[in-house]
N, C-alpha and C positions, 0 to 999 in steps of 0.2 A: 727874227733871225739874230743870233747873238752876232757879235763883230767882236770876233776874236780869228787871229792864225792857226789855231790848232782844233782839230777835229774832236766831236763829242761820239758816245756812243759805240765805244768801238771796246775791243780785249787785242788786245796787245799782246800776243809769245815773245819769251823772250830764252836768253840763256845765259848762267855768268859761263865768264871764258874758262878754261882749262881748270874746270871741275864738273861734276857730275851732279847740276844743279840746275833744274827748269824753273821756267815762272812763267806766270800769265799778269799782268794789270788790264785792270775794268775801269772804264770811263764811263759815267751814265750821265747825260745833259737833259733834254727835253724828251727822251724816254720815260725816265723813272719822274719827271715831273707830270707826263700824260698819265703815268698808269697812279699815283696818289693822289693829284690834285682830283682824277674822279670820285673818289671817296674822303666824306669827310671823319678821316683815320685821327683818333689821338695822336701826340705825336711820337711816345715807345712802338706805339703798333705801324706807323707809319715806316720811323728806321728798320722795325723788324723787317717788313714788308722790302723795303729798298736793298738790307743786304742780301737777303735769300735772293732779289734777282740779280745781283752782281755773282754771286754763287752760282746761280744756273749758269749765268753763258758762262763761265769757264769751265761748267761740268760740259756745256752743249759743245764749246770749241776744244776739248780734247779730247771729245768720241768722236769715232766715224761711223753715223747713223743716220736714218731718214723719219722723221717722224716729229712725233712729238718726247721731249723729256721734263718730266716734273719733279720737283725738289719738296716735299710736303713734309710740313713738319708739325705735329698736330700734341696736344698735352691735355692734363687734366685742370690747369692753371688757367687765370682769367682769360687771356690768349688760346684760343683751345685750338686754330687751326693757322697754318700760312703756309698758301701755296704758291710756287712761281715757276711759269713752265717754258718754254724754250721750244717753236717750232720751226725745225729748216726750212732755209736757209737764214734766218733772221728775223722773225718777230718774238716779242716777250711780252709776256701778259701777266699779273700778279692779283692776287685779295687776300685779307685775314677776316676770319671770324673771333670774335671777343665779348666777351659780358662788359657793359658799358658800366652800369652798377661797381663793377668788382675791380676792373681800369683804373675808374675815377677814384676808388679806395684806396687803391695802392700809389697813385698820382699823389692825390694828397697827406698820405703817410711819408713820402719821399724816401729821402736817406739811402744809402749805397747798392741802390737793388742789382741783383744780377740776373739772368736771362731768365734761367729757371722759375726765380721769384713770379715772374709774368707767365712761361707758358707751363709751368711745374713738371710734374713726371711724363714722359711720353717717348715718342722718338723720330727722328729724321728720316724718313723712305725719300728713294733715289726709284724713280720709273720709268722706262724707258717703252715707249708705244710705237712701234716700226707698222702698223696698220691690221687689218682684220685676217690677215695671212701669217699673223706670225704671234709667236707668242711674248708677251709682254715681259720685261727683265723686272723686278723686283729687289730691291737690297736694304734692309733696315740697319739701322743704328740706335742705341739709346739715347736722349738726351743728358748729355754731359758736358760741363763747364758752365764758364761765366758771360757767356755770348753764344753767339749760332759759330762763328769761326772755328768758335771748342770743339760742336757740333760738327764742322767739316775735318778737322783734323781729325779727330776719333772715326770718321766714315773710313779717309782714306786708308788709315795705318788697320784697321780692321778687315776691311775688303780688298785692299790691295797691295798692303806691308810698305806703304810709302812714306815714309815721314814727311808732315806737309805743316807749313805755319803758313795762316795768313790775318791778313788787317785788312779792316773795313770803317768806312765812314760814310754815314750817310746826314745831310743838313740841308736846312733853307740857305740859298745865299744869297747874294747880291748880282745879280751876274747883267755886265754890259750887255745894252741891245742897239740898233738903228736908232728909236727912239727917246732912247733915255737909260733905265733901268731898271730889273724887276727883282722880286726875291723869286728864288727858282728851287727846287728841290734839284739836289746832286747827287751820285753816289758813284764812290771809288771802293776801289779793292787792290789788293796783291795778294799772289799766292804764291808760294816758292815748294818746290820737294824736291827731295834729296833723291835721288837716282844711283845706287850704289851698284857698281858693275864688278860682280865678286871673281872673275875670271881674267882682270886687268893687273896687271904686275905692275906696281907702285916703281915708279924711275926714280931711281937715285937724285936725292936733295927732292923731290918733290913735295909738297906741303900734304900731310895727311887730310884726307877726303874730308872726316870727322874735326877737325879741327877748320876747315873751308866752311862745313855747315854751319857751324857753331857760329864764327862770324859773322856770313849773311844774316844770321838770327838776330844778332845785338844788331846789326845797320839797320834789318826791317825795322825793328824792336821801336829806334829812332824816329819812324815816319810821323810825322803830325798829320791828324785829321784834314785839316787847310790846305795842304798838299796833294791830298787823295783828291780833295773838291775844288782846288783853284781853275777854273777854264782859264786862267793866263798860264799858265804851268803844263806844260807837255810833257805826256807819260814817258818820254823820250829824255826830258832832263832831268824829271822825277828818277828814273831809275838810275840815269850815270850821277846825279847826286847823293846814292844811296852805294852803288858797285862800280863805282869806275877804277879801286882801287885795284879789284880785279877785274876788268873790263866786264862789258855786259855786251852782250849782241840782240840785236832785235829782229822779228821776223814779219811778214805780212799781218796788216792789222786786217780783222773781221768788222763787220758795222752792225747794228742791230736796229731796232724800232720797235715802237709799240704795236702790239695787233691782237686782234681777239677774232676765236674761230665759228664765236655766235654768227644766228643771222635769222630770220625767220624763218628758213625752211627746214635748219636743225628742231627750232624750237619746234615745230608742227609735227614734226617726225618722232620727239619726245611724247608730246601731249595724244599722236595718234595711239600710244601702248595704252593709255588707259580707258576704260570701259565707259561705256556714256554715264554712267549712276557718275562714275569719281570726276566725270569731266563735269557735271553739272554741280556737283558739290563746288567745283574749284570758282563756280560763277560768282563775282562783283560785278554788280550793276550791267548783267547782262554777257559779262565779256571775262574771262580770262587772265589774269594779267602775271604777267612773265618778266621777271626781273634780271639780267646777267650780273654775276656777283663779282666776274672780273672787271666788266668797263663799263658797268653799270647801264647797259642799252634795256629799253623797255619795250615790250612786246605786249601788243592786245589779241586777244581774238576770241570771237563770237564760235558757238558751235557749228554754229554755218560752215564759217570758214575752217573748219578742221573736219567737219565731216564732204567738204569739195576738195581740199587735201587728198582723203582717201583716196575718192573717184579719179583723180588726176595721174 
């Protein structure tokens, strides 16, 4: 248990005062360290990994939806997949796939790579799965810019005409416990967009809307990484250090956790669709074996046991 005052885990709404300006900040503590310490991820593929989930809860906590939403972002670059989904009320689940070969080549070339460099051409899907009664929402993006955040801004000003900037940082840290101390993975976020409301009559002496955004932009602009990830540092001082000069207001924080929707009776339910020839083909040493790609749980089973499945 960390021993710190301020809460992990949460997305924080907020608003600056007397403009037409939302935001959301994301905390991740012992979330985003359950869901990559179960994989052992390089460590580009790991940040990638950590900000796509700081991205989901704020896509999950400004819809009003019941389901599952995934944020998938998939290329033809050594990074070929990252997924990270968001199921109400509160759990998150994440994995990438990547050529280890082709990682470790660009690792050791080093030098100023940008996102793309890692997952190449491709583009960002926003999904949204309200259950087997309804139809599923779909919305693409291309991959564009020097990060996934490029990536989320081009979503929104595309699908929604929103003007959106956000920062992200994700790192191993130091973070105090009971015990002692450990390094931990962290990951933070902000997001801010502009909300122009074209039917408001501008009051005498008031500060142009566009000249309000512009601001917030250089203050975000300002954020250090170490601030996004400090557990002494509350998103609450974080932001009135960044907008107090316009005041900020904040609203009910959300909380999250790690979870995953495997379990054994999904996996048997998978493995019942195929025919006994493919199900014998899939046989090691007698048995089955079923790997989750999100929280890495392992699964065995015998044909036995999937054909007492059926009968049940």
């Amino acid at each position: 248990m960390v021993t710190q005052g301020f809460p992990d885990n949460i997305c924080l709404p907020f608003q600056i005062e007397n403009a037409d300006v939302r935001g959301q900040i994301v905390r991740l503590g012992d979330t985003v360290d359950e869901v990559l310490t179960k994989h052992d991820y390089p460590l580009p593929v790991s940040q990638f990994v950590g900000e796509l989930l700081t991205f989901v809860v704020m896509f999950g906590t400004s819809l009003k939806f019941e389901g599952k939403l995934s944020l998938q972002v998939s290329g033809d670059g050594p990074v070929s997949m990252i997924v990270a989904d968001f199921f109400t009320p509160d759990k998150l689940r994440a994995y990438a796939q990547y050529d280890k070969a082709k990682v470790a080549t660009l690792e050791a070339e080093g030098g100023d790579l940008t996102f793309t460099d890692w997952v190449g051409k491709g583009s960002l899907a926003l999904i949204i799965d309200q259950g087997p009664e309804t139809d599923r929402y779909q919305g693409f993006v291309p991959l564009e810019g020097n990060n996934l955040g490029d990536c989320l801004q081009t979503y929104f000003q595309q699908s929604e005409q929103l003007a959106t900037s956000v920062c992200a940082a994700v790192a191993q840290v130091i973070v105090p416990q009971d015990e002692g101390a450990k390094e931990s993975w962290r990951a933070g976020a902000i997001m801010l967009q502009h909300l122009p409301q074209p039917n408001r009559q501008k009051v005498a002496g008031e500060e142009d809307p566009k000249e309000i955004w512009n601001r917030v932009n250089i203050l975000l602009s300002t954020t250090e990484p170490h601030e996004l990830l400090d557990p002494m540092l509350s998103p609450e001082q974080l932001l009135f250090r960044l907008f107090h000069e316009d005041g900020v207001r904040v609203f009910d924080a959300r909380h999250f956790q790690a979870g995953c929707s495997c379990d054994a009776g999904r996996v048997l339910s998978v493995l019942r669709r195929f025919d006994e020839e493919d199900q014998r083909d899939m046989l090691q040493d007698g048995k089955i074996n079923v790997r989750c790609e999100f929280c890495n749980a392992a699964y065995d089973f015998t044909l036995e046991d999937i054909a007492a499945a059926e009968k049940s």
